[in-house]
Every structure is written in C-alpha cells, then in structure tokens.
C-alpha positions in Angstrom: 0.0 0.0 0.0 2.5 2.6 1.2 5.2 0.9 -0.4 6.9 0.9 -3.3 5.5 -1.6 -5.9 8.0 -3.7 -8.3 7.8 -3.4 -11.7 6.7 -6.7 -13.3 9.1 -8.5 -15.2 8.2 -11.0 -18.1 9.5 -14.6 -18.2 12.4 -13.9 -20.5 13.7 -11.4 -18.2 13.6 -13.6 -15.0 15.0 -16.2 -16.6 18.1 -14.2 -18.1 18.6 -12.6 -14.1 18.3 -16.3 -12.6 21.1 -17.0 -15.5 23.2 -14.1 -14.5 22.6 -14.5 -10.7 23.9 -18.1 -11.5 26.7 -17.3 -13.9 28.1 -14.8 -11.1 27.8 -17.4 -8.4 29.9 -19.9 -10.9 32.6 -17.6 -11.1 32.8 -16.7 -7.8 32.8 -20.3 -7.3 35.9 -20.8 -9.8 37.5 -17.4 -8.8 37.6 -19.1 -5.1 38.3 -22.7 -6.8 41.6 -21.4 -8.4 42.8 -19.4 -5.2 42.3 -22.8 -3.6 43.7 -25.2 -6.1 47.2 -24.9 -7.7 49.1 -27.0 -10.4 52.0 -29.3 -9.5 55.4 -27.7 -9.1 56.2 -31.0 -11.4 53.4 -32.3 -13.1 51.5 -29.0 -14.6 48.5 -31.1 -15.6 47.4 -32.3 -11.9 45.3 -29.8 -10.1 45.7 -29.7 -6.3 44.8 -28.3 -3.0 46.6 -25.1 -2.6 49.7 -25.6 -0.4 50.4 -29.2 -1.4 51.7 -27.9 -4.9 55.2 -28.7 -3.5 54.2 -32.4 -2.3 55.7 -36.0 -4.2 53.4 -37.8 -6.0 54.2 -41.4 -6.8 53.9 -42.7 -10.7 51.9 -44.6 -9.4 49.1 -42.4 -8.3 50.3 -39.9 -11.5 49.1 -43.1 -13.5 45.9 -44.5 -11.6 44.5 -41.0 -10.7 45.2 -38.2 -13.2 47.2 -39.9 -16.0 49.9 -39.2 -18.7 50.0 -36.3 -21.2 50.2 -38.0 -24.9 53.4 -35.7 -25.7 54.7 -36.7 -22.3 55.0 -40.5 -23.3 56.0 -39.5 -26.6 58.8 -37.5 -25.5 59.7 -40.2 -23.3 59.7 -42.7 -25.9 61.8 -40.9 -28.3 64.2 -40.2 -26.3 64.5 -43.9 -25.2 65.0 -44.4 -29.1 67.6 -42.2 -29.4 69.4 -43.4 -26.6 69.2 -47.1 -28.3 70.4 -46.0 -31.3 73.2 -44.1 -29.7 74.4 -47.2 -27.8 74.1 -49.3 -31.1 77.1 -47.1 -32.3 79.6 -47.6 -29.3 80.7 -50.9 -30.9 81.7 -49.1 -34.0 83.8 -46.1 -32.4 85.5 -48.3 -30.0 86.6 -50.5 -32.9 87.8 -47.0 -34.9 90.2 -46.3 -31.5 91.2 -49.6 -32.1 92.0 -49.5 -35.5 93.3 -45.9 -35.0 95.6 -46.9 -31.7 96.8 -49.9 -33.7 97.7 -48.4 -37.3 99.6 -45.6 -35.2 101.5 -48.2 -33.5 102.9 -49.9 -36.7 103.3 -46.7 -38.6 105.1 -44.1 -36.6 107.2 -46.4 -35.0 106.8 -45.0 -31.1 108.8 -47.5 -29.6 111.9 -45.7 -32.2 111.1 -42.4 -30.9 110.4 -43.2 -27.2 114.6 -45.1 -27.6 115.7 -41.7 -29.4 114.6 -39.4 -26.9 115.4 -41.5 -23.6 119.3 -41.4 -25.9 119.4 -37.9 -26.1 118.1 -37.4 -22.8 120.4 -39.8 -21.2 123.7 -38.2 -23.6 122.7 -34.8 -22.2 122.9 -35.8 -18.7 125.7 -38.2 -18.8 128.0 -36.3 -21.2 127.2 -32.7 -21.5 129.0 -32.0 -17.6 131.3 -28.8 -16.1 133.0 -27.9 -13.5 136.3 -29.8 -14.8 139.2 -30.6 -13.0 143.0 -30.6 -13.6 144.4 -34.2 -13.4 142.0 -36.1 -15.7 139.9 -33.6 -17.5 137.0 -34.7 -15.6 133.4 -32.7 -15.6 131.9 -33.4 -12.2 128.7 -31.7 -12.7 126.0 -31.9 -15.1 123.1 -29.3 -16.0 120.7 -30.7 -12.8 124.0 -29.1 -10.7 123.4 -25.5 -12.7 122.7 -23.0 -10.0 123.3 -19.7 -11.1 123.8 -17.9 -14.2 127.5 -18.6 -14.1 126.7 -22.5 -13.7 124.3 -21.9 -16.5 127.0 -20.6 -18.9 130.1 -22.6 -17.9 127.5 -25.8 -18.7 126.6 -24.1 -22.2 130.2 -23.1 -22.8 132.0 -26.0 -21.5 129.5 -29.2 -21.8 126.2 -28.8 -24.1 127.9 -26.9 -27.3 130.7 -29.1 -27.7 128.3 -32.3 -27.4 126.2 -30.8 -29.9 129.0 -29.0 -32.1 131.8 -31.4 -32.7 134.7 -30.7 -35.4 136.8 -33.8 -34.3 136.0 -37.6 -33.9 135.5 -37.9 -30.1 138.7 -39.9 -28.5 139.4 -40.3 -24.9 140.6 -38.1 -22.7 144.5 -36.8 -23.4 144.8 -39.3 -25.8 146.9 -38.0 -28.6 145.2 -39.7 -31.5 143.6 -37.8 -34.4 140.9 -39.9 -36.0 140.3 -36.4 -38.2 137.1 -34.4 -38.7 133.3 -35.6 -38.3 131.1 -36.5 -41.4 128.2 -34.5 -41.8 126.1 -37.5 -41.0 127.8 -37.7 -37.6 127.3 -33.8 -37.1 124.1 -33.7 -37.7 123.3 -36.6 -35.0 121.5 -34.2 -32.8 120.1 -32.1 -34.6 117.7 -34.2 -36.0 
C-alpha cells in the first residue's frame, strides 16, 4: 500500500537474471576454486589443493588418478629411441680407437722415438757435464747441478755446445790420437 510496488518482469527477463545470478555465483565459485587449487610444481597437468603444490606424488598415483599427457610419453619414448640407437654405435667407435691406436703403433714407429729421446736425454745428462778438473779432465757436474747464471753458462760453454757442435772424432781423454774431422752425417746426429 505505502510501499513501493515492483515493476513486473516478463518470463524472459527472469529467466536471463536467474542465468546471471547463477553465472556470477559460478565464477565466484571458480574465482575461489583457483585461489584454492594450484598446479604441481612437477606435473603442470594435476590440479591440487593449494599448499600441497610442492608435495611428491608417486607414478603410481600420477598413472591410476590423473594420468599421462600424450606428448609426455612421446617424449619419453623418443628419447629412449635415441638413446638405443646411440648405444648401437659404441661398438663401432671403440673398434675405430682400435684401428686408429693400432695403425699408429705400426706406422710411426713410437717405440723408435720413445729409444731416441730417452738417448738424447740420457747423452745430455751423462755427457754434456762442467766444473772440470786438472788431473784427468773430468766434468763433475751436469746441468741438474746449474745454480746460477755462471753454472748456467760454464755448462753451455764447456758441456752442451761441444756435445752438440763437434769438429773432431771424439777420443778419450789426453789421448793423442787424431781420428780427423766428423762427417756431416755424424754432425748432424743431434740435430735431428
């Protein structure tokens, strides 16, 4: 009476409130879904409670309860094809570091050039010596005794040089026989 009175409303209009009465309270509904359910840190496609986002889940669960994503076994089984065909090609690299090992053994000869070096290591510290002495010419040191820059020369001077530079076929010491100059061949010795 004293009141106000509502307009009326035909049955398309009711209807189409009730629908957007009902289409608020469904997204308030997700809006408060999705601020209480999270995705997996792991597996993006599982939907859980908010706070357990962080929590293991067993493949066995993943399997019986939620599932696999298609590309997800996909990915998986490619890989495990690559990894198969990887594998099938060890057999054939090993036998190239064979092959490889072994042709360098017969063709350059190491065991040659391992005997050179140790001789020409073994010359240098055996026969290239200073520090001589009067009675004898004897060098008493060798270049693992060089301990200064004086040591360093006398050695170069008086030991290395004349190993590596001879003029005369190498005789005892004072002996008074002259077996006359070196060949080239037998300068060249260590030089290569």
């Amino acid at each position: 009476a004293g009141g106000r009175s509502r307009p009326s409303m035909s049955a398309s209009q009711s209807r189409s409130s009730t629908t957007t009465r009902d289409e608020k309270m469904h997204g308030e509904r997700t809006l408060k879904e999705n601020i209480l359910k999270k995705n997996h840190y792991l597996f993006k496609w599982i939907v859980v409670d908010a706070g357990r986002e962080n929590e293991w889940i067993s493949a066995d669960e993943i399997v019986d309860q939620h599932g696999v994503r298609e590309h997800i076994v996909h990915h998986y089984i490619e890989g495990e094809i690559r990894g198969e065909k990887n594998v099938l090609t060890l057999p054939w690299a090993l036998l190239t570091i064979v092959l490889y090992a072994l042709m360098m053994l017969g063709k350059e000869e190491v065991n040659l050039h391992n005997s050179m070096a140790n001789a020409v290591e073994f010359d240098i510290k055996e026969n290239a010596n200073f520090g001589f002495t009067a009675p004898g010419n004897m060098g008493h040191k060798n270049y693992e005794d060089v301990n200064c820059y004086a040591d360093f020369w006398s050695w170069m001077n008086k030991g290395f040089m004349p190993l590596l530079y001879k003029d005369q076929v190498p005789t005892s010491e004072d002996s008074g026989l002259d077996l006359g100059p070196l060949t080239p061949l037998q300068k060249n010795r260590y030089l290569g």
